[in-house]
C-alpha positions as protocol buffer text, in pm:
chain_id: "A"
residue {
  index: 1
  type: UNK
  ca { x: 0 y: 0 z: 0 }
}
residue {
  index: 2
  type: UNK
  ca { x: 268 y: 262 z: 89 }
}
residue {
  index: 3
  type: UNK
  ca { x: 442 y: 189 z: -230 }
}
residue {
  index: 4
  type: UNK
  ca { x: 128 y: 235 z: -464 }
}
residue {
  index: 5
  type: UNK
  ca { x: 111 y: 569 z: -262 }
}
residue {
  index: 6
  type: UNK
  ca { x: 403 y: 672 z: -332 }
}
residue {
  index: 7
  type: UNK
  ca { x: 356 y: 576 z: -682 }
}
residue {
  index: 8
  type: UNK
  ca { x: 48 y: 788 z: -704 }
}
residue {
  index: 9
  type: UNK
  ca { x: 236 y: 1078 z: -493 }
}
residue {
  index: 10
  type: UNK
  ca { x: 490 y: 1101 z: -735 }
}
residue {
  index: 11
  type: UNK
  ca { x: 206 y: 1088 z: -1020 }
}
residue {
  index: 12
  type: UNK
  ca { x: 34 y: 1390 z: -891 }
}
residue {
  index: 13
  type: UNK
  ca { x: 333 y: 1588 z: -818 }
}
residue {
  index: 14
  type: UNK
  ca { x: 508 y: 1499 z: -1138 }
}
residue {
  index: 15
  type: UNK
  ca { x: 266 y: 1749 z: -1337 }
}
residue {
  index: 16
  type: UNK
  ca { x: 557 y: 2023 z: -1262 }
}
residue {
  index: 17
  type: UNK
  ca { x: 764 y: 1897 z: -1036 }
}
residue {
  index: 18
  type: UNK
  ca { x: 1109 y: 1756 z: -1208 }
}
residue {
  index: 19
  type: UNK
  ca { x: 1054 y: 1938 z: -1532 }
}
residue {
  index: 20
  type: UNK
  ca { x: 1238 y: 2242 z: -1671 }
}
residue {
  index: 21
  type: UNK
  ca { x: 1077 y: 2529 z: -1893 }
}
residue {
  index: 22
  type: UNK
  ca { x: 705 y: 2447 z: -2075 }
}
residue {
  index: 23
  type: UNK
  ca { x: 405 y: 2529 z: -2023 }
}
residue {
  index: 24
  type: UNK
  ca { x: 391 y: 2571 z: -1663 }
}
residue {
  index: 25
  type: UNK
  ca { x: 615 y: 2861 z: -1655 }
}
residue {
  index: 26
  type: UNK
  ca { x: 330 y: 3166 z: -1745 }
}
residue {
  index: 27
  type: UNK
  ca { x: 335 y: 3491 z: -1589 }
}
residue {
  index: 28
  type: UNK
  ca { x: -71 y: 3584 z: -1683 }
}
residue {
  index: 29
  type: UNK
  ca { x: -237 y: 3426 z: -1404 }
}
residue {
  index: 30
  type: UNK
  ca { x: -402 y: 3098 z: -1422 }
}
residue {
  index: 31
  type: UNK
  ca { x: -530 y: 2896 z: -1100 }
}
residue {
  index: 32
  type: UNK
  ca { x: -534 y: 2567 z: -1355 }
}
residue {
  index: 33
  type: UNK
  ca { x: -147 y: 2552 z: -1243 }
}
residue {
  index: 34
  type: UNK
  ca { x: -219 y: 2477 z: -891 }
}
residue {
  index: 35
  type: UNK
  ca { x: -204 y: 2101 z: -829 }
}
residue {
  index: 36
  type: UNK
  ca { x: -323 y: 1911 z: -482 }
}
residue {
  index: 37
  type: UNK
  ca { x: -234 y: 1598 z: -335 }
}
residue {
  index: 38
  type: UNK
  ca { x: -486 y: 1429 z: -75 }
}
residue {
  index: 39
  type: UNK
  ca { x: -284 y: 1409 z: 282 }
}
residue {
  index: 40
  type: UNK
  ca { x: -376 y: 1037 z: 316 }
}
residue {
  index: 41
  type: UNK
  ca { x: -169 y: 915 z: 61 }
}
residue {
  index: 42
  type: UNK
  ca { x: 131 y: 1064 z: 279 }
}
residue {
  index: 43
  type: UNK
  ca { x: -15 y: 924 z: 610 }
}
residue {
  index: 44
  type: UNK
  ca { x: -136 y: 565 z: 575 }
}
residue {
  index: 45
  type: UNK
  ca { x: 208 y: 451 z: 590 }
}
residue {
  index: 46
  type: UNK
  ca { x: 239 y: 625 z: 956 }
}
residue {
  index: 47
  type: UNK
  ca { x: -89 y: 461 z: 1112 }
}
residue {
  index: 48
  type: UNK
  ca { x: -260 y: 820 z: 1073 }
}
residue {
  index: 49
  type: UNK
  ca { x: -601 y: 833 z: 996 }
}
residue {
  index: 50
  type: UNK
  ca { x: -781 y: 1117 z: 806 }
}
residue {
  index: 51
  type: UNK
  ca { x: -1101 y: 1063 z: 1012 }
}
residue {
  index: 52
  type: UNK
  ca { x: -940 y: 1036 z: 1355 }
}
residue {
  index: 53
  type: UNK
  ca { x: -628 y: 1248 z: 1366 }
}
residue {
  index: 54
  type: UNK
  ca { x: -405 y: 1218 z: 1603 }
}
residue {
  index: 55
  type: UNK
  ca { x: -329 y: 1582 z: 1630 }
}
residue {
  index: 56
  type: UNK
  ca { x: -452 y: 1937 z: 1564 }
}
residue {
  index: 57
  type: UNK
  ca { x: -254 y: 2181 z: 1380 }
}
residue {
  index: 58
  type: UNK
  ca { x: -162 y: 2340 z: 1037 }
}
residue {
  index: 59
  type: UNK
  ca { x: 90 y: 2456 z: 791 }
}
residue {
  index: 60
  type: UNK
  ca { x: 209 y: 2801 z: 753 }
}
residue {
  index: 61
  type: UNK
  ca { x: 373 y: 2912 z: 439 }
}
residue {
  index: 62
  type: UNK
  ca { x: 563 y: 3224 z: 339 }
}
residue {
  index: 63
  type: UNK
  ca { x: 588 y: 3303 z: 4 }
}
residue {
  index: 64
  type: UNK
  ca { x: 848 y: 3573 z: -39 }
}
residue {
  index: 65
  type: UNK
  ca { x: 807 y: 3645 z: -440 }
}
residue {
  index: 66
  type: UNK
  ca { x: 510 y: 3788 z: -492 }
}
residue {
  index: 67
  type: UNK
  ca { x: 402 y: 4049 z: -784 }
}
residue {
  index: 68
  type: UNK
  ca { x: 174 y: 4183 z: -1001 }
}
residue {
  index: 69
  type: UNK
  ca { x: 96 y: 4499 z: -1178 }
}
residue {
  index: 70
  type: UNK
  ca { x: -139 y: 4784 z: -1117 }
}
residue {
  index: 71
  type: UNK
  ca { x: -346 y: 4924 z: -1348 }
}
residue {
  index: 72
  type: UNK
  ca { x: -88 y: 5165 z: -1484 }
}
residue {
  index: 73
  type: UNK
  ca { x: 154 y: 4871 z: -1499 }
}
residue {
  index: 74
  type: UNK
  ca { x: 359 y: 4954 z: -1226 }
}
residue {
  index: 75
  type: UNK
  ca { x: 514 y: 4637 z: -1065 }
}
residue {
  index: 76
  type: UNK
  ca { x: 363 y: 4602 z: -642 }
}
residue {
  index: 77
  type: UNK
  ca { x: 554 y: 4308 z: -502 }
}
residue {
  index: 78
  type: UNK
  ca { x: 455 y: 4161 z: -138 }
}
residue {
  index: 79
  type: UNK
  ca { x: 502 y: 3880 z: 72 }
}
residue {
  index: 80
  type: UNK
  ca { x: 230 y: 3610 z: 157 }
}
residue {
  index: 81
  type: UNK
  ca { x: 143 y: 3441 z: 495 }
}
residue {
  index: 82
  type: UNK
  ca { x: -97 y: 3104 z: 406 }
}
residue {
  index: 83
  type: UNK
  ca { x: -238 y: 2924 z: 611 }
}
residue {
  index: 84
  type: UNK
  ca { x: -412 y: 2620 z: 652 }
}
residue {
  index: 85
  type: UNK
  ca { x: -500 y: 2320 z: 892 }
}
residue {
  index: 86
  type: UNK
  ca { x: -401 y: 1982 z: 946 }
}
residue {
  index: 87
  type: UNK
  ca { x: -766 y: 1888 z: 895 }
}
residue {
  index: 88
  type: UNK
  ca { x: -790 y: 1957 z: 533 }
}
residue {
  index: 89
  type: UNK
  ca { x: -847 y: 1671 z: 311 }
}
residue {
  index: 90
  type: UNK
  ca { x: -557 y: 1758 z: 64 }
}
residue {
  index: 91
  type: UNK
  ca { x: -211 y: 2008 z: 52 }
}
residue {
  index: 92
  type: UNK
  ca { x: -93 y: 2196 z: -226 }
}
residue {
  index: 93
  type: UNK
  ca { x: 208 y: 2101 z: -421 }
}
residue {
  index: 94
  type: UNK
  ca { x: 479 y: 2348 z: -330 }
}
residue {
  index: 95
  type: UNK
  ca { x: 596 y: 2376 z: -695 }
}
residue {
  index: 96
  type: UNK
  ca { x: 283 y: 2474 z: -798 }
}
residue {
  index: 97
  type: UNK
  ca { x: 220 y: 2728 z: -591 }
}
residue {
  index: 98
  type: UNK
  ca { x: 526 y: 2879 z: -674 }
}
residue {
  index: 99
  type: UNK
  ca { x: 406 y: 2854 z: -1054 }
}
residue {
  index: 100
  type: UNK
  ca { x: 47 y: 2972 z: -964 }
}
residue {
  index: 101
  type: UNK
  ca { x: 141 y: 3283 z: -767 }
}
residue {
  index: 102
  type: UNK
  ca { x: 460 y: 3341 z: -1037 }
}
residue {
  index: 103
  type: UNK
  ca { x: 103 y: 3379 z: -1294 }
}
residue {
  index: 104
  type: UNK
  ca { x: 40 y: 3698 z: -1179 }
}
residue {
  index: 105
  type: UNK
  ca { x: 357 y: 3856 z: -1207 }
}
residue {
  index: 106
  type: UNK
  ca { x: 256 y: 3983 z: -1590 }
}
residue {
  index: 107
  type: UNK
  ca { x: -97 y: 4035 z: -1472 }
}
residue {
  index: 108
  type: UNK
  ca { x: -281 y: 4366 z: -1481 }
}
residue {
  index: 109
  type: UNK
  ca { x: -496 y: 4491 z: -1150 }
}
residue {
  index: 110
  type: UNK
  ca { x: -715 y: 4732 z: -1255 }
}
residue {
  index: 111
  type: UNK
  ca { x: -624 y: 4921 z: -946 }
}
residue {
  index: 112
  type: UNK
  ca { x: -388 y: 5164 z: -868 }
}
residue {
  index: 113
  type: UNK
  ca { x: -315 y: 5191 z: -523 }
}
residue {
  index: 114
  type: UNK
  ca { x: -83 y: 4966 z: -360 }
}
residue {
  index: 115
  type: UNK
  ca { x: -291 y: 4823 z: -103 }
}
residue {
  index: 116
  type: UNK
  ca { x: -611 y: 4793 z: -339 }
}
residue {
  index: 117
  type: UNK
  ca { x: -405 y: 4569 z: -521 }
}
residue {
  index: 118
  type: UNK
  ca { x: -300 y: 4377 z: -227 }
}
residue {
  index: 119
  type: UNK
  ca { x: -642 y: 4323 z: -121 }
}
residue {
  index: 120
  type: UNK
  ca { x: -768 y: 4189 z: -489 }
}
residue {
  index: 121
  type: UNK
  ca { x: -474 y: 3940 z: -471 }
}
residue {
  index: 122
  type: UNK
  ca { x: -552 y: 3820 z: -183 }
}
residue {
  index: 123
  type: UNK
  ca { x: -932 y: 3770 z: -245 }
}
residue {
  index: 124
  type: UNK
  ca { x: -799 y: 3548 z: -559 }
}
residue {
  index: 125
  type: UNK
  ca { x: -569 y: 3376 z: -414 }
}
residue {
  index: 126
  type: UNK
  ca { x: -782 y: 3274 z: -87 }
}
residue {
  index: 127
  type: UNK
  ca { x: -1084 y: 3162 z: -352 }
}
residue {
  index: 128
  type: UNK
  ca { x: -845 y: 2927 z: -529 }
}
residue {
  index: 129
  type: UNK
  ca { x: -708 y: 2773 z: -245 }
}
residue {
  index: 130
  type: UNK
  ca { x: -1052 y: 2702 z: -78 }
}
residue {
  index: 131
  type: UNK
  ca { x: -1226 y: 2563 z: -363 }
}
residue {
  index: 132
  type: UNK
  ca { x: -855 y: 2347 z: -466 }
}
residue {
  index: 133
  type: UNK
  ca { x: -761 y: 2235 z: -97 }
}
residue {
  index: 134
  type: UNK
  ca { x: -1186 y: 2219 z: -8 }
}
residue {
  index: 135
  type: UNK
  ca { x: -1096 y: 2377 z: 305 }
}
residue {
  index: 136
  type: UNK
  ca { x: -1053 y: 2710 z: 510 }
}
residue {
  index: 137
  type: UNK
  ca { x: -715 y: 2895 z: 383 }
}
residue {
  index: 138
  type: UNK
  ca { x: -633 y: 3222 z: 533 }
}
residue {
  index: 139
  type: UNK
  ca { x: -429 y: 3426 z: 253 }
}
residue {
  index: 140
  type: UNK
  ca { x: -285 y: 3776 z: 406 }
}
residue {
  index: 141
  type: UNK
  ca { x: -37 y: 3993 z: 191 }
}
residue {
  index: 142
  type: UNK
  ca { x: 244 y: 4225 z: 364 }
}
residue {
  index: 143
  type: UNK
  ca { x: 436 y: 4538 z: 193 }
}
residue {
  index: 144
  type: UNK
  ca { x: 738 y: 4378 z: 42 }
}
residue {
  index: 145
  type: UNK
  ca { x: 909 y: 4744 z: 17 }
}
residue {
  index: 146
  type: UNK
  ca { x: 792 y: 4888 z: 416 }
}
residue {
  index: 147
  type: UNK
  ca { x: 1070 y: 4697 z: 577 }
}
residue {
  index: 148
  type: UNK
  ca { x: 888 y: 4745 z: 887 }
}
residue {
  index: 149
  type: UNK
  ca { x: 1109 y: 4431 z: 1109 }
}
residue {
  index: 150
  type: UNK
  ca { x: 842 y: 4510 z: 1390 }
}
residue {
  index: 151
  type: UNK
  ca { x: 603 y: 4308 z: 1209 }
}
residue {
  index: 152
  type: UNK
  ca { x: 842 y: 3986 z: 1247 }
}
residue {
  index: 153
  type: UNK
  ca { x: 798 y: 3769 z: 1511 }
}
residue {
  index: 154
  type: UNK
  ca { x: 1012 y: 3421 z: 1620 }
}
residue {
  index: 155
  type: UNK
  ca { x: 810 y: 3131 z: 1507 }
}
residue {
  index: 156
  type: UNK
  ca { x: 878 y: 2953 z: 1853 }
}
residue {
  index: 157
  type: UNK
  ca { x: 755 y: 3270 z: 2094 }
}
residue {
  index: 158
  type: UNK
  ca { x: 931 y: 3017 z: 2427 }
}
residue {
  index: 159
  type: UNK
  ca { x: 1240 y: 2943 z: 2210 }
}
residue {
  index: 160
  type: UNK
  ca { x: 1438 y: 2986 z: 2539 }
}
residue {
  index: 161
  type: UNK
  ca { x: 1307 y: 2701 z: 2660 }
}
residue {
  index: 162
  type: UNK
  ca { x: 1446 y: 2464 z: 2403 }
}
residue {
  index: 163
  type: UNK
  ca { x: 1816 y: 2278 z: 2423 }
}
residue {
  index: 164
  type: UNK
  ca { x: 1974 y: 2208 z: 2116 }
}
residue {
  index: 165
  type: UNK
  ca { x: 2069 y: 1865 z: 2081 }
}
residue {
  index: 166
  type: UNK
  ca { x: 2379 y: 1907 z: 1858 }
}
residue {
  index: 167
  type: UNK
  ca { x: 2514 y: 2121 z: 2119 }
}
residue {
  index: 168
  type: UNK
  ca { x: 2433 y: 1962 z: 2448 }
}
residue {
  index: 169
  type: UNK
  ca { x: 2765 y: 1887 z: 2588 }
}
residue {
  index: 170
  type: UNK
  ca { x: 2891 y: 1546 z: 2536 }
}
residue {
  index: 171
  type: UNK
  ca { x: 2641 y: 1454 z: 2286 }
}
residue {
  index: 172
  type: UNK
  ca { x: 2796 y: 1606 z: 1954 }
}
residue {
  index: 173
  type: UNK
  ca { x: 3152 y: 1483 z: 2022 }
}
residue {
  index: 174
  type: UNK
  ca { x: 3057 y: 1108 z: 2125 }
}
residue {
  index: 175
  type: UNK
  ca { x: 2696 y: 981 z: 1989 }
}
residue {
  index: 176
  type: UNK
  ca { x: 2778 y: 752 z: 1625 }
}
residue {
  index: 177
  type: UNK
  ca { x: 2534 y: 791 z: 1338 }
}
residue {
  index: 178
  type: UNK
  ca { x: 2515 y: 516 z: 1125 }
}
residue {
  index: 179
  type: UNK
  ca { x: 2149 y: 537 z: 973 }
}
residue {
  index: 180
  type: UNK
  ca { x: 2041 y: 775 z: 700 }
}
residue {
  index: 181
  type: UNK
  ca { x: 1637 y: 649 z: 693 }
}
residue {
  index: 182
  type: UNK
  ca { x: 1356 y: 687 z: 928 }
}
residue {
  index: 183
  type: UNK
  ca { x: 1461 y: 459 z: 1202 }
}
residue {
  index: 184
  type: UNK
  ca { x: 1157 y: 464 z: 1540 }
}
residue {
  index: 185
  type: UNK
  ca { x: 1359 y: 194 z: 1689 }
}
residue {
  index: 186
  type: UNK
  ca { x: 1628 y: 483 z: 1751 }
}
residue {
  index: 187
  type: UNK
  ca { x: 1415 y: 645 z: 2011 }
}
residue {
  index: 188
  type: UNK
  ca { x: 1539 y: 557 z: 2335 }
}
residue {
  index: 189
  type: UNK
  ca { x: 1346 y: 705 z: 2724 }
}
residue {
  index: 190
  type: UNK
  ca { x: 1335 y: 622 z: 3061 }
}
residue {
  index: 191
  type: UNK
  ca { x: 1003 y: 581 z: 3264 }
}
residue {
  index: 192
  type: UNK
  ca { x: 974 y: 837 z: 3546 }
}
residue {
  index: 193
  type: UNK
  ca { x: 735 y: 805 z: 3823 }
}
residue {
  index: 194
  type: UNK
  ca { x: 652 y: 1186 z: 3781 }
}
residue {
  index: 195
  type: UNK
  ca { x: 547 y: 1374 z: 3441 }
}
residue {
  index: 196
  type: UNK
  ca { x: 850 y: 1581 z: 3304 }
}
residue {
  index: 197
  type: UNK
  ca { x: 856 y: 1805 z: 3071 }
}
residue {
  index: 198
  type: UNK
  ca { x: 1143 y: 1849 z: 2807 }
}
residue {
  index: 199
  type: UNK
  ca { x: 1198 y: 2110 z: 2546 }
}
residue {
  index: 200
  type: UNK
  ca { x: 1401 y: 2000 z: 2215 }
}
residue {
  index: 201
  type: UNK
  ca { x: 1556 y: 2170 z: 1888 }
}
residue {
  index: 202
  type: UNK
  ca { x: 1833 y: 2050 z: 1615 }
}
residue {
  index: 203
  type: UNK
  ca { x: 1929 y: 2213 z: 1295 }
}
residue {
  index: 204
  type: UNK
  ca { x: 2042 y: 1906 z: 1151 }
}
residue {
  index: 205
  type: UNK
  ca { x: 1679 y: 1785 z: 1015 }
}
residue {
  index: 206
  type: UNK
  ca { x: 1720 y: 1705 z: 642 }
}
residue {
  index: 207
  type: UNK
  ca { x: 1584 y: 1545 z: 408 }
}
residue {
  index: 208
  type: UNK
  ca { x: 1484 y: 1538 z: 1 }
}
residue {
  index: 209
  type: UNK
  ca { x: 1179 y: 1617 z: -225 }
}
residue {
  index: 210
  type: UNK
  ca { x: 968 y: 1333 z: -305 }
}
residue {
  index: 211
  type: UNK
  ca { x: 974 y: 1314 z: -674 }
}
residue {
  index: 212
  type: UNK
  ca { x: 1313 y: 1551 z: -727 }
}
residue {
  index: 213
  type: UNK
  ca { x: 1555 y: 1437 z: -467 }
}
residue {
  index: 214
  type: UNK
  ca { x: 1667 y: 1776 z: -394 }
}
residue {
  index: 215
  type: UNK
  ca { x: 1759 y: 1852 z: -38 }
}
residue {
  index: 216
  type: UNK
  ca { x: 1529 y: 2027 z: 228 }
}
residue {
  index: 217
  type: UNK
  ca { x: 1683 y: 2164 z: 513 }
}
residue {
  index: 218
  type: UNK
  ca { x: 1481 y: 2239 z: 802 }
}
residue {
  index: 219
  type: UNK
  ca { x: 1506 y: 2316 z: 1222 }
}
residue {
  index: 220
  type: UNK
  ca { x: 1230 y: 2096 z: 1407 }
}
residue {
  index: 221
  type: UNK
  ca { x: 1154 y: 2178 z: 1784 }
}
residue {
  index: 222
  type: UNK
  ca { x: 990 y: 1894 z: 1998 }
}
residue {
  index: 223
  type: UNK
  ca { x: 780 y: 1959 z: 2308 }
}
residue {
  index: 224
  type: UNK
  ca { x: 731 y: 1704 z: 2541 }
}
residue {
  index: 225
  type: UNK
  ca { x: 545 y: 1646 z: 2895 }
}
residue {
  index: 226
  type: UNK
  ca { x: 513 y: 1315 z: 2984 }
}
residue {
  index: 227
  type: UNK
  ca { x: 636 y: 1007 z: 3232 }
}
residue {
  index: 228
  type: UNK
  ca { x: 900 y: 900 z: 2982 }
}
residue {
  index: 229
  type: UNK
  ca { x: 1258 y: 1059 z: 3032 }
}
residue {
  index: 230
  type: UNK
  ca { x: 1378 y: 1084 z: 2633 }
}
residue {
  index: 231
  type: UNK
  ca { x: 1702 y: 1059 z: 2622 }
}
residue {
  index: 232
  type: UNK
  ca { x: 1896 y: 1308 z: 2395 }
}
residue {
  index: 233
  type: UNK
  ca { x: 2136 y: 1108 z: 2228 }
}
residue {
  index: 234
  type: UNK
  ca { x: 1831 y: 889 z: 2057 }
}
residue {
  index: 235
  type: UNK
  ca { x: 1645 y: 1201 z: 1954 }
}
residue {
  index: 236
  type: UNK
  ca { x: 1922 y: 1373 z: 1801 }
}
residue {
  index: 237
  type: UNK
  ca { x: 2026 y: 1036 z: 1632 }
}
residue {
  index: 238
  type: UNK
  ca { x: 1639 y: 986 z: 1495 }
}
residue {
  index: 239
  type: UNK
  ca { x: 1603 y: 1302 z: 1375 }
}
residue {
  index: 240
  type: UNK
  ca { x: 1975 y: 1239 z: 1180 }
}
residue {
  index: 241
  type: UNK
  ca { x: 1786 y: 939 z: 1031 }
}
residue {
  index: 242
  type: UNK
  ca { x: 1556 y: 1119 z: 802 }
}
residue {
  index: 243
  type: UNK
  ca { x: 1877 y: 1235 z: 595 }
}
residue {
  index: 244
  type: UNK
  ca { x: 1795 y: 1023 z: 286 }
}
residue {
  index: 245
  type: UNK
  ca { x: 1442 y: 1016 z: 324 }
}
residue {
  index: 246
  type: UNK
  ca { x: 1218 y: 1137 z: 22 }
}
residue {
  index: 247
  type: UNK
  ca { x: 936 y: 1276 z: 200 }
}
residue {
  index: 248
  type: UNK
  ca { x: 693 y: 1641 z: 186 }
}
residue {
  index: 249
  type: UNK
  ca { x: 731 y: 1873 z: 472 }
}
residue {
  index: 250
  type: UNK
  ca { x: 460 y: 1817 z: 628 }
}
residue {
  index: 251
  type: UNK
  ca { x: 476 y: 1436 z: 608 }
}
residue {
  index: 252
  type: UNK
  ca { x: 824 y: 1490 z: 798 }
}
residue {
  index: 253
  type: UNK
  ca { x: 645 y: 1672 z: 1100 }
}
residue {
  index: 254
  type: UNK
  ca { x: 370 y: 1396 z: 1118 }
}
residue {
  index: 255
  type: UNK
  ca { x: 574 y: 1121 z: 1146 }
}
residue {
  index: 256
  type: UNK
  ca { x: 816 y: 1245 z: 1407 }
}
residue {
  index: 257
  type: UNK
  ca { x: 494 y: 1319 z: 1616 }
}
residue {
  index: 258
  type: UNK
  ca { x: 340 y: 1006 z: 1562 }
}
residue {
  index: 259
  type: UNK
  ca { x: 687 y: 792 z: 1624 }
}
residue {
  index: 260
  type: UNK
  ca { x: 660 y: 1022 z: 1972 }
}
residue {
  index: 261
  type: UNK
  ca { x: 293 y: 959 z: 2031 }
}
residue {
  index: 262
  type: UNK
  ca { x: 331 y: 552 z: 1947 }
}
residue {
  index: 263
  type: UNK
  ca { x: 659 y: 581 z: 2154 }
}
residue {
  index: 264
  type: UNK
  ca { x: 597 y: 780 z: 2499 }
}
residue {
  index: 265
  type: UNK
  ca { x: 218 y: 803 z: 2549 }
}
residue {
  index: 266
  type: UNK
  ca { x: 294 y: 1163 z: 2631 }
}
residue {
  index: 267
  type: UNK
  ca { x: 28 y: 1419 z: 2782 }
}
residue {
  index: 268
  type: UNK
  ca { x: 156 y: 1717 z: 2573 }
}
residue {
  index: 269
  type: UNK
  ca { x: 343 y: 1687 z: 2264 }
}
residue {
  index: 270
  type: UNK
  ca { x: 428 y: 1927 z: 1995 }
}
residue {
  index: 271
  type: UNK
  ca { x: 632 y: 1933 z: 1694 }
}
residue {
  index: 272
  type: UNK
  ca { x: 708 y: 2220 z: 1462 }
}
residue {
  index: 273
  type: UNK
  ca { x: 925 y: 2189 z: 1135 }
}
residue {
  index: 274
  type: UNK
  ca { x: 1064 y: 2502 z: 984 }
}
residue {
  index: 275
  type: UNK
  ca { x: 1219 y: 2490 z: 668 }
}
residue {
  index: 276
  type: UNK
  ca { x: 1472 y: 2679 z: 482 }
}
residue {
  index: 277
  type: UNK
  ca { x: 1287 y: 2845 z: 195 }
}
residue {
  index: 278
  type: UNK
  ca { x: 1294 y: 2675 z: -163 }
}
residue {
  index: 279
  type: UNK
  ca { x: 1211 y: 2853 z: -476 }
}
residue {
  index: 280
  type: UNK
  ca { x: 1105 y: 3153 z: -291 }
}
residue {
  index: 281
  type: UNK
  ca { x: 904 y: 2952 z: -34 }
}
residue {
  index: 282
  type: UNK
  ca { x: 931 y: 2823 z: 315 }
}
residue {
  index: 283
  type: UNK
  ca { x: 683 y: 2547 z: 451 }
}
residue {
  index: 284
  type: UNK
  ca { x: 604 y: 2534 z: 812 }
}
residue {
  index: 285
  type: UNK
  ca { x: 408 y: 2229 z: 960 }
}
residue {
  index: 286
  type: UNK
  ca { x: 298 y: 2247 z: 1358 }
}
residue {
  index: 287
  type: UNK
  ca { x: 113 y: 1922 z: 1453 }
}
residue {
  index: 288
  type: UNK
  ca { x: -13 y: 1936 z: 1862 }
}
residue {
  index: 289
  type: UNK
  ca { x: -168 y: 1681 z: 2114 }
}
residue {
  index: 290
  type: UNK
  ca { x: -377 y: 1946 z: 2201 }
}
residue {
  index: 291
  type: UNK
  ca { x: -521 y: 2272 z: 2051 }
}
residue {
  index: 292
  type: UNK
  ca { x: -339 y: 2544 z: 2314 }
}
residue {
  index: 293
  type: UNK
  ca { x: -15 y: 2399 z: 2186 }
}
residue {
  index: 294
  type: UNK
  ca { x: 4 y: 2587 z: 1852 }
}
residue {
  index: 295
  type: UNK
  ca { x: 176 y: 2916 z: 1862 }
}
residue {
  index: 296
  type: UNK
  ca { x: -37 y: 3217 z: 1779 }
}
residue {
  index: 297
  type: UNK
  ca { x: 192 y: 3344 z: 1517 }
}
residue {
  index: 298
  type: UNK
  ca { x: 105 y: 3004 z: 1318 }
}
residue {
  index: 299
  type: UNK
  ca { x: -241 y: 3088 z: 1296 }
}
residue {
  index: 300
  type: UNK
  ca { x: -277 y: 3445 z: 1340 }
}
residue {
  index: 301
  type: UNK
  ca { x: -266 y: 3576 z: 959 }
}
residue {
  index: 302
  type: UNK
  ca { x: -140 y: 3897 z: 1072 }
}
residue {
  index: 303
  type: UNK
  ca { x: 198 y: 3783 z: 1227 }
}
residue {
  index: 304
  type: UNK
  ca { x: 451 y: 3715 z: 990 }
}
residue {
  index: 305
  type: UNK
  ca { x: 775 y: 3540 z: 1144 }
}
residue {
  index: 306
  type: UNK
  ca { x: 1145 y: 3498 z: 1140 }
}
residue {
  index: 307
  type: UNK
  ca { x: 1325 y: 3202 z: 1216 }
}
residue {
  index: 308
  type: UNK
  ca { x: 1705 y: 3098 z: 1197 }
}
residue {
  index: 309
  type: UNK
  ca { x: 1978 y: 3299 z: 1033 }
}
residue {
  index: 310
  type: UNK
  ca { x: 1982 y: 3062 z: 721 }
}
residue {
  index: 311
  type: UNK
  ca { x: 1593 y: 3129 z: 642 }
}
């Protein structure tokens, strides 16, 4: 079964993913570019079922490249904040996005005023996302050219609380790594008598495209409460084994939660995967045990966010 859904994964994505030049490649806008791919293909392999999810959450995306022209043809250029949940039946393919929202870089808004503009776009590109993804999408545009840096927030508000596991001491210098695929049996905890809570982040979360092979790099930060004790060295060496995995971004986050969840029946849990923008866009999956875990700026279309130097 996983392999068939892979098969058909690589199917749906292969529409513009993997090819160079042709006709996806227009800058008059057309929604037909925009391609989904139903979030159960990417889960069945994982236990994770559509009708009784595990987890609550979304995915965030920042699309940095985004332009059209006003009525008098002078180019307005923004950013874009979308987001959507966890819940929805499909996700959008990230390459066609980037080829969908690339569409209206030639196209005319009969509008001159900056923000008029903004507004239309964002009207358009909400309808298109609801009636492709058949869910709620929140689309919000920001002023590419205001360089207002008050309007960026960190993507982990606590991110004090969380130790890097590359850097604990002791860890870095002496733990081996010797597998490069999704390994569970890696995780490693102690049982505790008394529910502890422990806060997690590594830089070193990689792994490839699906259908391309190309690399994604990404930070993921793991919150945990729980009577299980994880020990360090078998996170850090987990999240090392998705190196040569071919996975989505968001198929990444779900599967380190539900490894967690199967693993150390925990009473909080949350993971967040920030990636390293790729063709002008960064994906951000946040998957949570329970609804307060999700961090405002994640769902609040209004808060744009930074999040390490290399992003």
């Amino acid at each position: 079964m996983a392999e068939l859904n892979q098969e058909e994964v690589v199917k749906i994505a292969g529409k513009h993913l993997g090819k160079v030049g042709g006709e996806g490649y227009k800058d008059t806008y057309d929604p037909g570019l925009l391609v989904e791919i139903p979030r159960y293909l990417n889960r069945e392999a994982y236990g994770i079922d559509d009708n009784n999810l595990p987890f609550v959450g979304g995915d965030a995306w920042n699309a940095y490249e985004v332009s059209a022209l006003n009525k008098n043809g002078l180019p307005i250029t923004a950013f874009a904040k979308i987001t959507y949940p966890s819940s929805s039946k499909y996700i959008v393919e990230s390459k066609s996005l980037k080829l969908y929202l690339n569409s209206f870089n030639m196209t005319y808004i009969d509008r001159d005023n900056k923000f008029a503009v903004y507004s239309i776009l964002e009207k358009t590109i909400t309808s298109d996302l609801c009636q492709l993804l058949e869910s709620a999408v929140t689309v919000k545009l920001f002023d590419a050219s205001a360089q207002d840096f008050n309007t960026f927030h960190h993507a982990i508000t606590d991110v004090a609380q969380y130790i890097t596991l590359e850097n604990m001491v002791g860890v870095a210098d002496d733990i081996t790594c010797s597998k490069y695929t999704e390994s569970p049996d890696l995780l490693e905890g102690v049982r505790v008598d008394d529910s502890i809570e422990q806060c997690f982040h590594s830089s070193v979360l990689k792994s490839n495209c699906r259908v391309t092979s190309q690399p994604d790099w990404g930070d993921v930060y793991i919150k945990y409460k729980g009577k299980y004790n994880i020990k360090p060295e078998s996170l850090l060496q987990y999240v090392v084994s998705f190196r040569d995995e071919c996975h989505f971004h968001e198929e990444i986050c779900e599967t380190i939660y539900k490894r967690l969840l199967d693993k150390f029946e925990p009473e909080e849990l949350v993971v967040t995967c920030l990636y390293v923008r790729r063709g002008g866009i960064d994906i951000n999956p946040i998957r949570s045990y329970k609804a307060g875990g999700i961090y405002d700026v994640f769902t609040n279309k209004n808060r744009l966010f930074v999040k390490t130097a290399r992003q």
